[in-house]
C-alpha angles and dihedrals in degrees: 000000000000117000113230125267112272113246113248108246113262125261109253110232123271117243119267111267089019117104112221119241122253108258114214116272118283114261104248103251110260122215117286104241121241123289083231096063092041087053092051088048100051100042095048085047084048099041102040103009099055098035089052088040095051088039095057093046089055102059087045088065091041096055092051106046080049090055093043107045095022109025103044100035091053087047091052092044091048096042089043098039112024108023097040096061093027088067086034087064100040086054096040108040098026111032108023086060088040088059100049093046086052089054092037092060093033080061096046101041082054095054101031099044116002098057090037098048091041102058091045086051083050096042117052100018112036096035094059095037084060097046090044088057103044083054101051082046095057088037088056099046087043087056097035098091102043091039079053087053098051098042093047101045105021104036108021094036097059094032083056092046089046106046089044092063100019098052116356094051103048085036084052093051095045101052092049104038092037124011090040106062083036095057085034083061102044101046084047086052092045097054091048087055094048096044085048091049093039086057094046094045087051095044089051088046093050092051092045098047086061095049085052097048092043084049086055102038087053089045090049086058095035088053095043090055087050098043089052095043091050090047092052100041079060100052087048088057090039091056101041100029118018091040103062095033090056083050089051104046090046085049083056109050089043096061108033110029095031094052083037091055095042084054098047090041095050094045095045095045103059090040080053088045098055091041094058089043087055096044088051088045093052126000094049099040086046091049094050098046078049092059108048096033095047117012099046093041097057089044096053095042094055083042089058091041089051088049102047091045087056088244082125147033 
């Protein structure tokens, strides 16, 4: 049995010396389903939406008053009553004497090894490091001068003497009386060759730089000519050829894909026309009632049912 339509809520009145606006145009009334369809929906939202939907909220209730009476009071007894002294215990009775026995042998191990091993250390190896140092120190400065003496008259005096006639001198004369004319010549000779070589290499590049202009000169003719009969050759094709075949593809499609589009255009928009026309007249006025008389009546009636179970505020 379908319920009746709901009326639509009445239009306050306008107030007084103000015109009321025009509404949109009333949607024309589509056709009321079958009796038949609204029993089956009902009866499937009744028979599998409300008892899923029970069913859920009701695990969801479950779950929090476990949480809330189960849950939470064993956390609080175990944290309270078995975690508290267990970590009491572990403090009290396992670190608190570890730590002692750490500073216990650290205290030990100061006083037993470290300061004896130290001032022996101190003793009988830096001690007479220090002293040892401070005589081979004396010593030094005592034997410096006359060390000075001896190095600077007996040793740097005749190696001096020596290496000036021995090897400055000869080196000396031999580099004036013999390398020296020798390295004048050559150098003399080697600036003649290279002037000589300098002439003939600017002498070839010049050649050679004529040849190449002349070459140039002869390829830049050569490529103008080539250039202009090419750009004539393609005016010539793009006048014979290009041209027509342009006119004759644009006579083509003028007068075959233009017509053809127009055809096709005025045969597919009244058919899309009609199909949007039929889709507003019956699909969108049967989802709506389908909604109202349905939908929102089974939502509002589990709503009612959660409510009055206490499932939801």
């Amino acid at each position: 049995m379908t319920s009746p339509p709901s009326p639509s809520p009445a239009r306050p009145p306008a107030p007084p010396g103000v015109v009321p606006a025009a509404g949109p145009p009333a949607p024309a009334a589509a056709e009321e389903p079958s009796p038949l369809v609204v029993a089956v929906a009902r009866a499937i939202a009744l028979t599998v939406v409300l008892p899923v939907r029970l069913g859920w909220e009701l695990v969801v209730v479950a779950g929090r008053l476990l949480g809330r009476y189960l849950l939470t009071p064993t956390g609080r007894f175990l944290r309270r009553w078995l975690l508290r002294p267990l970590a009491w215990a572990a403090r009290t009775l396992l670190w608190q004497p570890l730590v002692w026995l750490a500073r216990g042998v650290a205290w030990c191990a100061v006083w037993l090894l470290w300061r004896p091993l130290a001032w022996a250390v101190r003793t009988l190896v830096w001690l007479p490091l220090v002293w040892l140092a401070r005589g081979v120190a004396v010593a030094i400065d005592a034997l410096r001068r006359p060390l000075a003496w001896v190095a600077r008259h007996l040793i740097a005096a005749p190696l001096g003497w020596l290496l000036r006639h021995l090897v400055v001198r000869p080196l000396r004369w031999v580099w004036v009386r013999l390398l020296a004319p020798v390295l004048r010549v050559t150098l003399y000779g080697l600036a003649v060759v290279g002037a000589a070589v300098l002439a003939a290499l600017g002498w070839a590049l010049n050649v050679v730089g004529r040849a190449l202009l002349a070459v140039g000169r002869v390829l830049c003719l050569a490529l103008e000519g080539a250039w202009r009969l090419a750009g004539r050759l393609l005016h010539l094709l793009y006048r014979v050829l290009l041209c027509p075949l342009g006119w004759a593809l644009r006579w083509v499609w003028r007068h075959t894909a233009v017509p053809l589009w127009r055809g096709v255009r005025a045969v597919v928009g009244p058919v899309a026309r009609a199909v949007r026309s039929t889709w507003r007249a019956t699909v969108t006025p049967t989802r709506r009632w389908l909604r109202r008389t349905v939908l929102d009546p089974v939502r509002l009636t589990t709503r009612q049912v959660l409510t009055a179970l206490g499932l939801r505020r």
